[in-house]
N, CA, C and O of each residue as an XYZ file, in Angstrom:
672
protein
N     -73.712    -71.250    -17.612
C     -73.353    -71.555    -16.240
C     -71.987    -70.969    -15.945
O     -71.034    -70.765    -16.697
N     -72.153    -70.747    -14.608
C     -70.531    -70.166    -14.143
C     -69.841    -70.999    -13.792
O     -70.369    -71.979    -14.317
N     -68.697    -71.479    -13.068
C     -67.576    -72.215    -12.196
C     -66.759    -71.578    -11.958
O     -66.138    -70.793    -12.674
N     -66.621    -71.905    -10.621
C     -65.400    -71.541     -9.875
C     -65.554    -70.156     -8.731
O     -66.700    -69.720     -8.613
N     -64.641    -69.589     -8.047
C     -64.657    -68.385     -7.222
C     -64.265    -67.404     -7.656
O     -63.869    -67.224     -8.808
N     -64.331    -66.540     -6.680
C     -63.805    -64.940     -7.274
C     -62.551    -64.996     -6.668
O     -61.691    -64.463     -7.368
N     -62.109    -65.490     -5.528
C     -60.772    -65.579     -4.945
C     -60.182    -66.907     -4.486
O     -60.970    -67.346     -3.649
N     -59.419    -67.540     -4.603
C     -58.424    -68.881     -4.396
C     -58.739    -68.699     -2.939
O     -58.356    -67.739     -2.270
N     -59.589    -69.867     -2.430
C     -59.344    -69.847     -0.921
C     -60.682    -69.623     -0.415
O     -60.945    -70.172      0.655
N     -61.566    -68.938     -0.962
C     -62.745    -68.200     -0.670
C     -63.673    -68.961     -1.100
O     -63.332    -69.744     -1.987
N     -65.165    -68.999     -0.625
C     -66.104    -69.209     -1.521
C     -67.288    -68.295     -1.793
O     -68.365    -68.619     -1.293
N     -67.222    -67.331     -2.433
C     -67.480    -66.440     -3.336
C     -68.035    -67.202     -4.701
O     -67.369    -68.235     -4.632
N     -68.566    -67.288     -5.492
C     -68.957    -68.213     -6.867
C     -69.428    -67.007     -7.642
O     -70.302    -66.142     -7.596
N     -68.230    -67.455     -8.501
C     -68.634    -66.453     -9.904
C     -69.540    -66.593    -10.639
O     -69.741    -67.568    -11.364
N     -70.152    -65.687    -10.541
C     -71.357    -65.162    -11.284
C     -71.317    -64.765    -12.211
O     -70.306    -64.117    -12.484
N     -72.473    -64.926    -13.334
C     -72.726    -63.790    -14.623
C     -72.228    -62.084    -14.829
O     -71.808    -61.281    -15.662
N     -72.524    -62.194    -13.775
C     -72.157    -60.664    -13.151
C     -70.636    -60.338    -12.640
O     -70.203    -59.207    -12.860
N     -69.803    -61.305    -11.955
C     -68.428    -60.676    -11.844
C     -67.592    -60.340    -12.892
O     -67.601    -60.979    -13.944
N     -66.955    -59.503    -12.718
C     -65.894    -58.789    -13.262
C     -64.647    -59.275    -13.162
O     -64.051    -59.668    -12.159
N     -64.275    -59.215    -14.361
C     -62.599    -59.937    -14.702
C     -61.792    -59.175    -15.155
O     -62.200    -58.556    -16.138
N     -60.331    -58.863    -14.688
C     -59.722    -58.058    -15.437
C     -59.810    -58.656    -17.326
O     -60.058    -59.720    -17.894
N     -59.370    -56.966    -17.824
C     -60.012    -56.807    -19.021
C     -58.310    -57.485    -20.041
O     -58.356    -58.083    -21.115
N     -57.517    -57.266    -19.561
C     -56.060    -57.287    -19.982
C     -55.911    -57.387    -21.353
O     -56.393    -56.361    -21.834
N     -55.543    -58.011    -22.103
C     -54.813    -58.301    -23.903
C     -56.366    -58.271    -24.650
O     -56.371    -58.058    -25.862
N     -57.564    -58.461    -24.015
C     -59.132    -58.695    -24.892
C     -59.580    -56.835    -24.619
O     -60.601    -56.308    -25.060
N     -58.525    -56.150    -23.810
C     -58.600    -54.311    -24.507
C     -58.129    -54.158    -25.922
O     -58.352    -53.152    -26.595
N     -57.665    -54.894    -26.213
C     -56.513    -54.498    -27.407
C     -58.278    -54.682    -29.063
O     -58.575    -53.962    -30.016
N     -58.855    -55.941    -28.532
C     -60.221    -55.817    -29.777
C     -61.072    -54.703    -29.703
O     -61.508    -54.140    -30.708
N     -61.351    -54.331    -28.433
C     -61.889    -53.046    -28.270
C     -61.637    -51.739    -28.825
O     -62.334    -50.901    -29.398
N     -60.464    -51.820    -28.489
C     -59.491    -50.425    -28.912
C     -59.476    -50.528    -30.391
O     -59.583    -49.523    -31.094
N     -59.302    -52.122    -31.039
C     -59.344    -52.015    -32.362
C     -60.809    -51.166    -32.786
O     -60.955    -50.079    -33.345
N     -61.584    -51.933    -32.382
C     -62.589    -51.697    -32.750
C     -63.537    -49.753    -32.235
O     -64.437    -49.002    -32.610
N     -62.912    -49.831    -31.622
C     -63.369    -48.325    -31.563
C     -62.662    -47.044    -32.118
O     -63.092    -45.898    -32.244
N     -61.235    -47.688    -32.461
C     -60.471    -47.139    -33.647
C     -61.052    -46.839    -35.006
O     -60.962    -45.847    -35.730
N     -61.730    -48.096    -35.145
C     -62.444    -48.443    -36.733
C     -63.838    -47.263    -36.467
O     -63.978    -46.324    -37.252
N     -64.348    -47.369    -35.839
C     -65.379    -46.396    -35.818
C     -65.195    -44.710    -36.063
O     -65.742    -43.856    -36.761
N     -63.925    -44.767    -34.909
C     -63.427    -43.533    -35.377
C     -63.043    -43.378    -36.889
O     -63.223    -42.386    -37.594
N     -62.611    -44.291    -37.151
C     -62.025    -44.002    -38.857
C     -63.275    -43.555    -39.693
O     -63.719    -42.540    -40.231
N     -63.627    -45.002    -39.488
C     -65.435    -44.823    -40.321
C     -65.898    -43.413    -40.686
O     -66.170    -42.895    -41.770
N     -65.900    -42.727    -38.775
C     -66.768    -41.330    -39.270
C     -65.200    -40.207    -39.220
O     -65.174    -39.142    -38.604
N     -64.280    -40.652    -39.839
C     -63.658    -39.464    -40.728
C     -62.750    -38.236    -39.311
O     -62.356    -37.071    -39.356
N     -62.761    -39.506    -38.022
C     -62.008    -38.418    -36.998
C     -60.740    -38.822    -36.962
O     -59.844    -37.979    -36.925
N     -60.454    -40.216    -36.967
C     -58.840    -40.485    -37.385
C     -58.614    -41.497    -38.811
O     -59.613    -42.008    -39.317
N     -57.367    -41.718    -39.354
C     -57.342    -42.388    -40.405
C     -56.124    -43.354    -40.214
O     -55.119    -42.744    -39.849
N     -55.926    -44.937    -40.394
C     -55.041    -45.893    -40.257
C     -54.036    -45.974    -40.210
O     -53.436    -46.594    -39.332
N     -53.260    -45.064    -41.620
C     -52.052    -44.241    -41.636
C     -51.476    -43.266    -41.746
O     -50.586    -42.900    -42.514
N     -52.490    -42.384    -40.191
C     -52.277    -41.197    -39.814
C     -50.968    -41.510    -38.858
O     -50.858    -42.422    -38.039
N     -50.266    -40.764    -39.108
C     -48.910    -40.999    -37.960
C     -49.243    -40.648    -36.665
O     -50.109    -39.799    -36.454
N     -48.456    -41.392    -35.487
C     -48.929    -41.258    -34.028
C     -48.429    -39.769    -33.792
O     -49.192    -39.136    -33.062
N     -47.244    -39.019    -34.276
C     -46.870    -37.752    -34.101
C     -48.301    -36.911    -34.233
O     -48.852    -36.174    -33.416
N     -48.639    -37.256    -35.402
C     -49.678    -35.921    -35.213
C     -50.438    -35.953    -34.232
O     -50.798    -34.847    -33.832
N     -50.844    -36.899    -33.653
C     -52.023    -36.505    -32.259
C     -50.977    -36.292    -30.774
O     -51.268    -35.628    -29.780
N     -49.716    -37.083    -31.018
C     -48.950    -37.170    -29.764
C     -47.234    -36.391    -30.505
O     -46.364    -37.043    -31.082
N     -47.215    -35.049    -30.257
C     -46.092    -34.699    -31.453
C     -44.910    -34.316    -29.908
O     -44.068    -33.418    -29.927
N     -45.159    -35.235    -28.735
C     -43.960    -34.958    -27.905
C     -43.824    -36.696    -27.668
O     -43.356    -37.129    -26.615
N     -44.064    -37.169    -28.236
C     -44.216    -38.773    -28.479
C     -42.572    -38.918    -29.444
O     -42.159    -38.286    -30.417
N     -42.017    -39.940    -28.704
C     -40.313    -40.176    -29.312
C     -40.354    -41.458    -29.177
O     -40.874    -42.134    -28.290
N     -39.535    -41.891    -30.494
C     -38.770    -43.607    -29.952
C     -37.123    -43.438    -30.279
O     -36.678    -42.436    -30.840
N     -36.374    -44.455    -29.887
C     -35.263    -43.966    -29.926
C     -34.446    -43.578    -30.946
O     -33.397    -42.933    -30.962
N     -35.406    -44.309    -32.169
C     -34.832    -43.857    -33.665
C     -35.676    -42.756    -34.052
O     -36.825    -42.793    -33.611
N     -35.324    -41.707    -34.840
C     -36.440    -40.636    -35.357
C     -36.751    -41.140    -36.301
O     -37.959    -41.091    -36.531
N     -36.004    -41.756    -37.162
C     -37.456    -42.125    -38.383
C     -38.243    -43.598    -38.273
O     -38.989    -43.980    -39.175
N     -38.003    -44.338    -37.127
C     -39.277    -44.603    -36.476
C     -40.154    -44.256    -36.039
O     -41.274    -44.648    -36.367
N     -39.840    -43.139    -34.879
C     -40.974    -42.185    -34.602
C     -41.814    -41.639    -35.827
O     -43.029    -41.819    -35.747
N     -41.196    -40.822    -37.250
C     -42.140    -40.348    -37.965
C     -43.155    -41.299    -38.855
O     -44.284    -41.055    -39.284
N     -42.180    -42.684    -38.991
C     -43.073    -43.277    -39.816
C     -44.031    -43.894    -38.749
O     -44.899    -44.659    -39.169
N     -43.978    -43.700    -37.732
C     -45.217    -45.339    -36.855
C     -46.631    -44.380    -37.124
O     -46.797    -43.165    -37.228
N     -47.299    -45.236    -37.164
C     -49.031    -44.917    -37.150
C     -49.730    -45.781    -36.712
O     -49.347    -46.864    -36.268
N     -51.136    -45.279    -36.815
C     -51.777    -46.139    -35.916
C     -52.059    -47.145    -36.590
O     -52.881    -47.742    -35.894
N     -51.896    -47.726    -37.525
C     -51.874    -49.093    -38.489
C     -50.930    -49.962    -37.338
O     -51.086    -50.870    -36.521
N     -49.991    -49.175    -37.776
C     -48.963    -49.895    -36.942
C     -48.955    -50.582    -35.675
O     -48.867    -51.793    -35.471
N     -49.080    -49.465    -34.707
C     -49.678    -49.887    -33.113
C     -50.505    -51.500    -33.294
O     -50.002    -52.584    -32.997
N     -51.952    -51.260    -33.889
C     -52.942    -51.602    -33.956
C     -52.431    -53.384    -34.640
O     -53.168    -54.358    -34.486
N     -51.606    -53.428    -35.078
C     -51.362    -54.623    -35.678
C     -49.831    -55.014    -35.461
O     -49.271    -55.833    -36.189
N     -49.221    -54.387    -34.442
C     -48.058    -55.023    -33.774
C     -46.792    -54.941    -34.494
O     -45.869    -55.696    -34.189
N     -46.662    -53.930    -35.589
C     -45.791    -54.075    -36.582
C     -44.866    -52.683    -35.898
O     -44.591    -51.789    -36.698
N     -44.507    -52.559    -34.767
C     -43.981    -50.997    -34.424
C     -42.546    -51.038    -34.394
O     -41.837    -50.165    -33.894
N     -42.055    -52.341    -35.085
C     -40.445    -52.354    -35.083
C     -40.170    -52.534    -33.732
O     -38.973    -52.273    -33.856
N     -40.270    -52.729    -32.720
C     -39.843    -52.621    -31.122
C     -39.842    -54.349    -30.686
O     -40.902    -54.853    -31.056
N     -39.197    -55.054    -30.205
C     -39.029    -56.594    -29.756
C     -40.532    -56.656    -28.758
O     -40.989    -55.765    -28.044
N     -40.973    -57.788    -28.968
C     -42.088    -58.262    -28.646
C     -41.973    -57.787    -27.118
O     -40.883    -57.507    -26.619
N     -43.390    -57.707    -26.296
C     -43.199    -57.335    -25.218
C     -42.004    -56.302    -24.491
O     -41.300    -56.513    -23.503
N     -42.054    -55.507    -25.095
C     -41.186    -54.292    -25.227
C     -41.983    -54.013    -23.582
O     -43.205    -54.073    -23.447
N     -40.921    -53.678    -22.311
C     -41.407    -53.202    -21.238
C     -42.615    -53.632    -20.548
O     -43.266    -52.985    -19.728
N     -42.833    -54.831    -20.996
C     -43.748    -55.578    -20.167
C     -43.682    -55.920    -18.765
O     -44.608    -55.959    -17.956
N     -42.537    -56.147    -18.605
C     -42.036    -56.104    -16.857
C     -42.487    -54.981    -16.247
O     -43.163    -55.068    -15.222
N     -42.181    -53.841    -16.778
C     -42.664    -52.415    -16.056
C     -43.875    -52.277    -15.333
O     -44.100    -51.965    -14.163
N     -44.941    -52.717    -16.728
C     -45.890    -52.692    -16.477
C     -46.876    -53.690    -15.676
O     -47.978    -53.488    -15.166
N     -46.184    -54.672    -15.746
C     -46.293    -55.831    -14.593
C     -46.093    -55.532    -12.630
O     -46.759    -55.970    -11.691
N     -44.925    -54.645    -12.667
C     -44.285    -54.230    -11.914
C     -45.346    -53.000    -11.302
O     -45.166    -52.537    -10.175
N     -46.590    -52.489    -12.290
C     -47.648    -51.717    -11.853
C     -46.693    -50.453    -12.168
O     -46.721    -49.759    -11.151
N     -45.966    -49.930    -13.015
C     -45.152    -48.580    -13.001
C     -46.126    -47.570    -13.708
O     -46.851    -47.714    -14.692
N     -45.946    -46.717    -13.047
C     -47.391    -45.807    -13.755
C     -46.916    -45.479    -15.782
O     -45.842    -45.260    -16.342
N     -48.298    -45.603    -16.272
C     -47.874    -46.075    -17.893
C     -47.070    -44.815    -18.332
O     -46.153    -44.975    -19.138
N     -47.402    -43.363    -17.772
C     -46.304    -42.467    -18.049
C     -44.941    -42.355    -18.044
O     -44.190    -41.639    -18.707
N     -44.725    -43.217    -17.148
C     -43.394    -43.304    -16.951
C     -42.730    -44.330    -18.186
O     -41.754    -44.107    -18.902
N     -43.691    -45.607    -18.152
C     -43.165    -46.634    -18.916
C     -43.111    -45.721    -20.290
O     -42.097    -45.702    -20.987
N     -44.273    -44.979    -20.609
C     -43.817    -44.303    -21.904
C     -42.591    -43.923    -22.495
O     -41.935    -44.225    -23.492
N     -42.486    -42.899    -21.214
C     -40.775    -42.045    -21.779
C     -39.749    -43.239    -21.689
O     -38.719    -43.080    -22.345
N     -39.879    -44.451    -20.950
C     -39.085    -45.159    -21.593
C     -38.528    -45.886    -23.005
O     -37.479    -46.395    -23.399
N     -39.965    -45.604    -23.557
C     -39.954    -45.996    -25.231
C     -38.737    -45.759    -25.936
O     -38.105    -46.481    -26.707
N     -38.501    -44.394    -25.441
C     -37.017    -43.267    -25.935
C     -35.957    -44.486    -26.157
O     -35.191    -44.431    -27.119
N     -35.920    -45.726    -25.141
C     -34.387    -46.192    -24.822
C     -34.494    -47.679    -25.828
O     -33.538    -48.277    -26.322
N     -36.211    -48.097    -25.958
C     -36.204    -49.284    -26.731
C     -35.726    -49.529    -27.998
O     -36.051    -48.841    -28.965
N     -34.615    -50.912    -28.080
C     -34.302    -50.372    -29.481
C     -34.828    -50.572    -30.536
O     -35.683    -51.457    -30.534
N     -34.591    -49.967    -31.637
C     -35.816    -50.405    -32.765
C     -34.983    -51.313    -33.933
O     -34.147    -50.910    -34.742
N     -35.633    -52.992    -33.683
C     -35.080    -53.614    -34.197
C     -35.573    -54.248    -35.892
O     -34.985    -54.956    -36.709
N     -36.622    -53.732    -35.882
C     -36.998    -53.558    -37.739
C     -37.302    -52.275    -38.133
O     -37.277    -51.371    -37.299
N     -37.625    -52.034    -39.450
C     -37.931    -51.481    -39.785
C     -39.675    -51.231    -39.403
O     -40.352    -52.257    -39.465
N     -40.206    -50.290    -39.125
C     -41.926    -50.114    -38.794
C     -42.629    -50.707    -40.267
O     -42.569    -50.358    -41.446
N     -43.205    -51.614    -39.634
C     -44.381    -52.139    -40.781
C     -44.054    -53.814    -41.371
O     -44.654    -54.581    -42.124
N     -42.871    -53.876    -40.640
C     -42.040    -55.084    -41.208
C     -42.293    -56.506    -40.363
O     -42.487    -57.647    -40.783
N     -42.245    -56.196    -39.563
C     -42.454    -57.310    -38.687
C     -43.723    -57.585    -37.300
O     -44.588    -56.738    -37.079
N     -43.648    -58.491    -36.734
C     -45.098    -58.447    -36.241
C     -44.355    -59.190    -34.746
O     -43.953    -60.304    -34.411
N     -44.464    -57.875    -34.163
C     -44.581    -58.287    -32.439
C     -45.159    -58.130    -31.228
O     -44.912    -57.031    -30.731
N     -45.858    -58.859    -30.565
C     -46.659    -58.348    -29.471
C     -45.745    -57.541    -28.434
O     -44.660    -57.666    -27.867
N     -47.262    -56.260    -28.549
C     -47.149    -55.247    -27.317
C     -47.793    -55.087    -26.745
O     -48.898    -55.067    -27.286
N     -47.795    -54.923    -25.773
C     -48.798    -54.028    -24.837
C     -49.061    -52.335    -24.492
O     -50.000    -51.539    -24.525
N     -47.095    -52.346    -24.026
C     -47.150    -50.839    -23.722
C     -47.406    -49.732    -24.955
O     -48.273    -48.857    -24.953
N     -46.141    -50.075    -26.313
C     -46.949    -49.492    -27.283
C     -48.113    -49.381    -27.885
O     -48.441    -48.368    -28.502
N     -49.109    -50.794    -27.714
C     -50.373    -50.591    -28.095
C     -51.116    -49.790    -27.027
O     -52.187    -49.374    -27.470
N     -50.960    -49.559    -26.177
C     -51.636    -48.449    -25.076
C     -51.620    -46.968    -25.677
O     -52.404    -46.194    -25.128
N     -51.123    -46.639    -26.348
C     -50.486    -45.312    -27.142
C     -51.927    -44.896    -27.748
O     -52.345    -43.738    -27.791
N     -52.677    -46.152    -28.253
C     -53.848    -45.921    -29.336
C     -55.005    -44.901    -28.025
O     -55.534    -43.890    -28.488
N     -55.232    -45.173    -26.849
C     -55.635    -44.366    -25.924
C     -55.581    -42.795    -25.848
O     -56.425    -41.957    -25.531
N     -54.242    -42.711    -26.267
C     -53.705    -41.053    -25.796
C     -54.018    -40.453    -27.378
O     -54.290    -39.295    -27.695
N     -53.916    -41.349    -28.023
C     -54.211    -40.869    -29.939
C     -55.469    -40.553    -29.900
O     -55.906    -39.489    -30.337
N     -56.391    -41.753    -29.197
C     -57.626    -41.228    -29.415
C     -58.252    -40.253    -28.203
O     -59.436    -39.930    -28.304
N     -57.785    -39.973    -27.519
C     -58.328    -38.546    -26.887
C     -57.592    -37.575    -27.479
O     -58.193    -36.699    -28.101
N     -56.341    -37.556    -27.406
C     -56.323    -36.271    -28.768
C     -57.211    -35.954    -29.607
O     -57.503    -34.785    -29.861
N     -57.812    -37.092    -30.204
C     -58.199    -36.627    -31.727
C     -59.634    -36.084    -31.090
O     -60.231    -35.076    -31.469
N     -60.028    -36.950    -30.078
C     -61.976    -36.571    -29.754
C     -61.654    -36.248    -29.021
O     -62.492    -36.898    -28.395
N     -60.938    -35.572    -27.986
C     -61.116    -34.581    -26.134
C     -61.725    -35.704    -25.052
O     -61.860    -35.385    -23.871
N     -62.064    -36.964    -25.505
C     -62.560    -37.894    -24.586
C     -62.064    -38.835    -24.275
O     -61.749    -39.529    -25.242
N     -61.655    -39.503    -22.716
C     -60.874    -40.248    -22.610
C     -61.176    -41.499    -23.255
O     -62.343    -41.701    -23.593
N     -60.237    -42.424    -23.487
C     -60.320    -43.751    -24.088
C     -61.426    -44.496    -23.186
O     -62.500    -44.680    -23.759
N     -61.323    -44.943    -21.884
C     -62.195    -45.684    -20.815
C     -63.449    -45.354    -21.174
O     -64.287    -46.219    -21.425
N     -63.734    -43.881    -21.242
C     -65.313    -43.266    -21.464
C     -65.346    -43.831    -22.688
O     -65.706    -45.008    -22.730
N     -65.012    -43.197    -23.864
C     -65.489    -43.375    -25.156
C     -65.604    -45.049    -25.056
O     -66.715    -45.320    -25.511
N     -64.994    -46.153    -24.694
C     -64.922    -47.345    -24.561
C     -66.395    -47.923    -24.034
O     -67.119    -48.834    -24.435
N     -66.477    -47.150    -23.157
C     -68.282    -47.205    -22.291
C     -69.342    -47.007    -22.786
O     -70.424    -47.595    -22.792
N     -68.680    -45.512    -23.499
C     -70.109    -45.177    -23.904
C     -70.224    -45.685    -25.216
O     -71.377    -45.880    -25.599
N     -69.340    -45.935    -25.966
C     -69.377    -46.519    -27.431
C     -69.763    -47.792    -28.140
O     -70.449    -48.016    -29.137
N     -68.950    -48.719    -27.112
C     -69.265    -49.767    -26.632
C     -70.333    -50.566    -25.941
O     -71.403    -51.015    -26.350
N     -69.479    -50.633    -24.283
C     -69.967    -51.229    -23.725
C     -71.421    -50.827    -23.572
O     -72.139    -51.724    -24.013
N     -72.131    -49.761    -23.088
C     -73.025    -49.827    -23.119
C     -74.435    -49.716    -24.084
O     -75.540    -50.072    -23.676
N     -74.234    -49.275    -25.143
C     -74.669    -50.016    -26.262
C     -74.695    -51.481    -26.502
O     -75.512    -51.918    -27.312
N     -73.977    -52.194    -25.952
C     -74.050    -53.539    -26.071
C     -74.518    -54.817    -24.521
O     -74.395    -56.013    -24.260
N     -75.033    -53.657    -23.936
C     -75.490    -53.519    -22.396
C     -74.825    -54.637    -21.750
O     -75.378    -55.656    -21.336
N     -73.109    -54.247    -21.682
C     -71.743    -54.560    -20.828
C     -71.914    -54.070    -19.492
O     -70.903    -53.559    -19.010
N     -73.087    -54.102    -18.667
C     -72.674    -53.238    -17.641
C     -71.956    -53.622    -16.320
O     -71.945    -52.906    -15.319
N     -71.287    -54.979    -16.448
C     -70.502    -55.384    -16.025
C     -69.189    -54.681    -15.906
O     -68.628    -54.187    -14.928
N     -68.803    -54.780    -17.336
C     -67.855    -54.643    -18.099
C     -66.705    -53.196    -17.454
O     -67.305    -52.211    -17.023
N     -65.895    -53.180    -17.443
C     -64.780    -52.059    -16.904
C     -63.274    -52.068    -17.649
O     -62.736    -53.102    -18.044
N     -62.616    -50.541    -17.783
C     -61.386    -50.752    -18.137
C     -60.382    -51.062    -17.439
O     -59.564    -51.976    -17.542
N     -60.568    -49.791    -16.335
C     -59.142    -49.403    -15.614
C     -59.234    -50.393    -14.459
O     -60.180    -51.163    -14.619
N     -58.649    -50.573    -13.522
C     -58.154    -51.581    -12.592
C     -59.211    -50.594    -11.429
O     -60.195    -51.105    -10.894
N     -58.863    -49.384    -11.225
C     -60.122    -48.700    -10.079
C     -61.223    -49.254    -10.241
O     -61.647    -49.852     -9.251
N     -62.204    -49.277    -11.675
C     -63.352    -49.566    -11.606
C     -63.311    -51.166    -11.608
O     -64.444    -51.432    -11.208
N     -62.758    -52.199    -11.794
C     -62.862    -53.293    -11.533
C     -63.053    -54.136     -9.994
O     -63.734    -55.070     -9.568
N     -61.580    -52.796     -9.248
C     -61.238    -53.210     -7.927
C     -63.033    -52.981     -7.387
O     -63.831    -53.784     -6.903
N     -63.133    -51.795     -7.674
C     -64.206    -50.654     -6.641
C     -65.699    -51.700     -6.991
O     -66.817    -51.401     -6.572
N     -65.388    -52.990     -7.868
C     -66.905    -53.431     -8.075
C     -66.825    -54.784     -6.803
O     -65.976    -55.659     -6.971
N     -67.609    -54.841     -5.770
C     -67.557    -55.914     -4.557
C     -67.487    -57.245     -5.666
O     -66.774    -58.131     -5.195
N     -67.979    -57.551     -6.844
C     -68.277    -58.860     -7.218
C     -66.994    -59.134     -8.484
O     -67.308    -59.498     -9.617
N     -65.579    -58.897     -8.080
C     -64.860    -59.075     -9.089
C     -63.944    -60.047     -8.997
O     -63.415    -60.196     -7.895
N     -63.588    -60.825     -9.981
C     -62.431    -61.976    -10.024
C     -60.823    -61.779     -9.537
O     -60.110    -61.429    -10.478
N     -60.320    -61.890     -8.625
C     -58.855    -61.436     -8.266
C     -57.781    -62.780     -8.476
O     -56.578    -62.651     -8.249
């Protein structure tokens, strides 16, 4: 059973079928379509993020060389929890928030400590179209979701907005 509306104020009743933003429950996905990639031998855990993204900087260089996608993937990127989360709250396009990475400071050592991100875990996206030529959202669709007949299911905020039956 469902409860409740799609909008505060409205009566709209959420359905089986509406759409919810996808937010921090991208991050199992991404794990998980990471692992697949590994599986069949296109990326590997502690492959460094340089090699797929080699104009990719943080403000320390031997942070930058040591982070990998182990890292990302399990929150250990040396960077204070919610590193630029405001930004991205703020809707700042994620390119931009990127090159800000440059200024974050890096307060462990990579691998040492365990802090939630967002913006750095977004990184695993641009790694994995490097490595396969296909964007993250697609490969997410086709890998995923629809194999597991999600057809609800959406990444980006366009395809959520653009569906009439979605949760706001």
């Amino acid at each position: 059973k469902c409860f409740g509306v799609q909008q505060i104020g409205q009566f709209d009743a959420i359905t089986p079928h509406t759409t919810f933003r996808i937010a921090s429950l991208s991050k199992g996905f991404a794990a998980v379509l990471t692992g697949l990639l590994v599986q069949e031998g296109v990326l590997h855990w502690d492959d460094p993020v340089i090699k797929y993204l080699p104009n990719f900087a943080l403000k320390n260089n031997t942070h930058t060389q040591n982070l990998t996608i182990r890292h990302i993937l399990s929150h250990t990127t040396g960077l204070p929890s919610h590193t630029f989360d405001n930004l991205l709250e703020a809707q700042v396009p994620y390119p931009a928030i990127r090159e800000q990475l440059k200024t974050a400071p890096c307060v462990w050592p990579v691998g040492q400590n365990y802090n939630y991100q967002n913006v750095i875990y977004s990184l695993i996206g641009e790694v994995i179209k490097s490595a396969t030529g296909s964007s993250y959202p697609d490969l997410v669709k086709r890998r995923l979701f629809l194999p597991l007949k999600m057809r609800d299911a959406s990444m980006t905020r366009d395809a959520l907005l653009s569906n009439p039956n979605h949760a706001s």
